[in-house]
N, C-alpha and C positions, 0 to 999 in steps of 0.2 A: 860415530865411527864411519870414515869414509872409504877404509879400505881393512882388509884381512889378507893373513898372506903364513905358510909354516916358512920361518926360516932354515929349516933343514928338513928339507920334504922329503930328502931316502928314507929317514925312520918310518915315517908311514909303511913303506916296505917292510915293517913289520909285522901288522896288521895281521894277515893271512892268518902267522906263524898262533894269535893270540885265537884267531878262531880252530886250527888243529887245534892246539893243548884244549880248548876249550869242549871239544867232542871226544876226546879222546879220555876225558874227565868224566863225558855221563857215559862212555863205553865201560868203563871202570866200576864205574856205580851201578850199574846194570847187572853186573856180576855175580851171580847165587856165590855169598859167603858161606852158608849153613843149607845142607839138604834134607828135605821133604817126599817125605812118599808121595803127599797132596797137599796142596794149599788151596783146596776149593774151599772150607774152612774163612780163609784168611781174606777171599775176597769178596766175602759179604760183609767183609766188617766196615762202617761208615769211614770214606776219607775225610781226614779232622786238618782243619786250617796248621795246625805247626808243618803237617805232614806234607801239604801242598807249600809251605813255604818254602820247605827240606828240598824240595827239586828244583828252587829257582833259584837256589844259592850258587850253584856252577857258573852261573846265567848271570850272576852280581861280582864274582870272582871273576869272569872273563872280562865285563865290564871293568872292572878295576883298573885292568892290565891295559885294556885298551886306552885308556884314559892317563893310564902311564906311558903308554905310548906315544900321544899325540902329543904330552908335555914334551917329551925326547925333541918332538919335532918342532920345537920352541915355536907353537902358537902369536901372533901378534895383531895387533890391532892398529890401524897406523890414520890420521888425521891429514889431509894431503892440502895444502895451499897452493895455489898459482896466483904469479903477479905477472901482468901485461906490460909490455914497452916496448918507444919503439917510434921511427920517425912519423911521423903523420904529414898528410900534405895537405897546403890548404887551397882551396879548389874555388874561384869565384864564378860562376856561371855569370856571361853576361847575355841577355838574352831580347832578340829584337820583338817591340809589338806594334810594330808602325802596322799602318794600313795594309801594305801591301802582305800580308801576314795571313789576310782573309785569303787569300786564294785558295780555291777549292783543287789543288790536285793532289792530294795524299788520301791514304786509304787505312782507316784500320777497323780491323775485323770484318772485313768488308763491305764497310760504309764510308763515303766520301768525307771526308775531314779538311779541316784549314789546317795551313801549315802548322799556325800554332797550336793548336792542337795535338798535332803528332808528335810535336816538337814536345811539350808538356808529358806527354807519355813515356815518351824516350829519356826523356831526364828522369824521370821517378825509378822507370826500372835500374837509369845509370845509378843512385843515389840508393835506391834500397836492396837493389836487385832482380833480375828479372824470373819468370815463372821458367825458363827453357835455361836457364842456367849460364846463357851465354853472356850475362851480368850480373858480377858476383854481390855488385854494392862496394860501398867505398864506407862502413859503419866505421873505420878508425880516420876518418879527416875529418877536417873541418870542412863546412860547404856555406857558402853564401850565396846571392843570388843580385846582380843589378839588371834592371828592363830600362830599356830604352826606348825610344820613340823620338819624337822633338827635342826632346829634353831626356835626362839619365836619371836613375831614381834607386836607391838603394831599398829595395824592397826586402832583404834577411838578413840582417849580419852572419859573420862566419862560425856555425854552429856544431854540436855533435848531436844536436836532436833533431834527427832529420824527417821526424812524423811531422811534425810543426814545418820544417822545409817544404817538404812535399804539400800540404795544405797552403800553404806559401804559393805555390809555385802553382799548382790547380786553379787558385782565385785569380790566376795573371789573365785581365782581358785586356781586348782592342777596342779602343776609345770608339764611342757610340755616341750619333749624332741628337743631341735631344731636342724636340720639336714640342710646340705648343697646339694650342687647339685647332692651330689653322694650319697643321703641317709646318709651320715657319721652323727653320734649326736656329734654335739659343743660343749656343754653343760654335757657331760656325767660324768664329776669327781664332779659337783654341783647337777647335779641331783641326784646323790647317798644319797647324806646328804642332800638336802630339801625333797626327798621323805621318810626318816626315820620320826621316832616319839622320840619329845623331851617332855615327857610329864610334868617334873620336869622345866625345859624353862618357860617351859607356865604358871606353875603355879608362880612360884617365879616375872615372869613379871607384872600379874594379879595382886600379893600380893602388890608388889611395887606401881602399879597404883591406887591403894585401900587407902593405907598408911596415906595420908596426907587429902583423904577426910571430911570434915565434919560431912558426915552424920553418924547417931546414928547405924543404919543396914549397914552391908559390906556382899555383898555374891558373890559366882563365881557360874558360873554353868559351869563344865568340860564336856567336850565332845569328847569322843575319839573312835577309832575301831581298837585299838593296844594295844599295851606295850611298856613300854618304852628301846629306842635302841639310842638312843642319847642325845648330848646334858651335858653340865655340870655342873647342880644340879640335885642329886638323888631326885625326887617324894617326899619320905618320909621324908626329908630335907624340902621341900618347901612344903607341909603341916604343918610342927613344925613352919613354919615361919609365916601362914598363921592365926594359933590357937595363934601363940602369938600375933598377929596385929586384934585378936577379929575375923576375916574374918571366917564364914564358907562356908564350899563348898558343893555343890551338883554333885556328878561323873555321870556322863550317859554312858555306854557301847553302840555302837549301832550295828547292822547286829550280823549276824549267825556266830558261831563256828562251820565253817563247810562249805565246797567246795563251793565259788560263782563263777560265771562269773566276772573279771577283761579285759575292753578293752586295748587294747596295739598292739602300731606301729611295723608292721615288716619292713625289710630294706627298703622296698618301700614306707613308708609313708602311708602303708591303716591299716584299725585299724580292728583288729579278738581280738572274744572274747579267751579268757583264764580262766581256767580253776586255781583258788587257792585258800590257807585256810588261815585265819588272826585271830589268838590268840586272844582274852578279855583277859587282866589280871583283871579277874573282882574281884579277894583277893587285889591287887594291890587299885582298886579303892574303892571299899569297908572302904579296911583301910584308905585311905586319908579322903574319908567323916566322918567316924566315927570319929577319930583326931580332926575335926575339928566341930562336933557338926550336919553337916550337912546329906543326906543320899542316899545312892546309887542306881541306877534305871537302867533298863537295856528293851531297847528297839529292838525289831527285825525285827519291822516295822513303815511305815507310819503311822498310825493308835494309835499304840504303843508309838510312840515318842511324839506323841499328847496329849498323854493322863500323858506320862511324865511329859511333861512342865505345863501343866492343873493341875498335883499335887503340880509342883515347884509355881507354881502362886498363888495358896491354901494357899501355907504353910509359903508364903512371903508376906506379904499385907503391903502396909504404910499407915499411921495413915492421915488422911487428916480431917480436922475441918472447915467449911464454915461459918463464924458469917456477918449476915446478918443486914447491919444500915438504916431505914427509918426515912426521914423528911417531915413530912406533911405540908402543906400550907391550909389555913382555905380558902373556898370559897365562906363562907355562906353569904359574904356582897354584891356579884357578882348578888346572887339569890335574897335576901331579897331586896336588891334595884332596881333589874327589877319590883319586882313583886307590890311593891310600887307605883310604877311611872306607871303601868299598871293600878292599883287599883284608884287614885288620879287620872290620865288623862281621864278615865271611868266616877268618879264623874263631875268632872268640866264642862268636855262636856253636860252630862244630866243636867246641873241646867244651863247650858247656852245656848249653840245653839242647844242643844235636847230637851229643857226642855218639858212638854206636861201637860195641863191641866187636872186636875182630872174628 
């Protein structure tokens, strides 16, 4: 039973009227029929179970009525279903992990962080929601996820299990240079081209993963802290491609034009900060959002990037419609037939083994 409910709750408003009759019944009883010079006599005598029964018949007979009562007020029990629908949108995060990614000017909780980092926070809260409420989560889309670097990489197809996203997106690092025993990097002619920026990659992969979706809303949200230096579709190409497959895009710039701290390995394997500047092509992204309907947001902090996704979430909503089915089941024969059998068992006994002389 998911829900109770009287269909005609005034009857209740009778209630009261069953407690008067009710007292006004042992006022009655209470009444010397036959008088006594004294009955000091009469109350030494043991009270016997029929006779304690005799007094709580009033008490069974009010009950009756009240229980006729509430059948009045057609009692029901009712079983409630809801079914969900409704447009959902599908949401491709495309998200930069080039090199320049490391730079140390974000802050959260008041500890210095890489960009990506912060950037990794702020999508979780966007995707599950945040603790201050100002991101509610997006639990009815689809969310996928492409990283880029050198190269574009489809790291989540487009999902509604967004715990597994979010662990997705947590494990996203910046390629790490691996050295052997003599300090020598292994890895030095790959690392050149994962730590570039393919920003055209990312978007054209995104568009791909969008393509055959379903749903009625397609959007990317791009995130990047460069311009693009690799990779083999130009930007402005895979925006054209993006506007024809309906997809709009949202570009976010994030950090400063302008000298950060970047950490990085000397021959010895320990990490000193560096001192470098990392371009926004922020005409670059500007024009893709606008191409594509979508619009450009440029964040230079924690705080900032928060208040980013808080506008992209505004401005993105899916349509969701709740239609609610109840089935009631009638009660009142449950009530009406106690209260009967209350009322009737009451009678019987007083005209039989209660009966009492006038």
């Amino acid at each position: 039973m998911d829900s109770f409910r009287f269909y005609s709750l005034v009857c209740l408003l009778l209630l009261p009227m069953v407690v008067v009759l009710v007292g006004l019944s042992l006022r009655t009883r209470n009444k010397s029929t036959v008088l006594f010079s004294s009955i000091a006599t009469f109350k030494s005598l043991p009270v016997t179970w029929m006779q304690r029964i005799r007094r709580t018949l009033p008490w069974f007979y009010g009950a009756g009525l009240a229980l006729l009562t509430i059948a009045l007020a057609r009692p029901q029990a009712g079983k409630s279903e809801s079914r969900m629908s409704g447009d959902g949108i599908a949401i491709e995060i495309v998200l930069d992990v080039s090199g320049s990614m490391e730079a140390l000017d974000f802050e959260l909780d008041g500890q210095n962080v890489n960009r990506l980092e912060a950037v990794k926070h702020v999508i979780t809260d966007f995707v599950i929601g945040s603790d201050d409420g100002k991101l509610t989560g997006r639990k009815d889309d689809l969310i996928g996820v492409v990283a880029f670097g050198g190269f574009a990489d489809s790291k989540c197809p487009l999902t509604l299990d967004h715990g597994a996203l979010v662990d997705i997106i947590d494990s996203l690092q910046i390629p790490k240079p691996l050295r052997d025993r003599q300090g020598r990097i292994l890895n030095a002619e790959s690392m050149q081209e994962e730590l570039a920026t393919a920003i055209g990659d990312g978007l054209a992969l995104a568009a791909d993963r969008l393509r055959d979706t379903n749903s009625k809303s397609k959007v990317m949200v791009l995130l990047t802290d460069g311009d693009n230096n690799a990779g083999a579709i130009e930007p402005r190409e895979a925006a054209a491609i993006a506007k024809e497959l309906g997809i709009k895009v949202y570009t976010i710039g994030i950090g400063r034009n302008d000298v950060v701290p970047v950490p990085q390995e000397d021959e010895f394997g320990r990490t000193v900060l560096v001192p470098a500047r990392f371009r926004i092509d922020e005409e670059l992204l500007r024009e893709i959002a606008q191409t594509t309907g979508g619009t450009y947001f440029h964040a230079s902090d924690s705080a900032g990037l928060a208040e980013v996704y808080s506008a992209i979430d505004r401005l993105e909503k899916s349509r969701v419609e709740e239609s609610k089915y109840s089935e009631y089941t009638e009660l009142f024969r449950w009530f009406a037939g106690s209260g009967l059998a209350l009322i009737v068992a009451v009678n019987i006994l007083l005209e039989t083994r209660f009966r009492s002389l006038p």
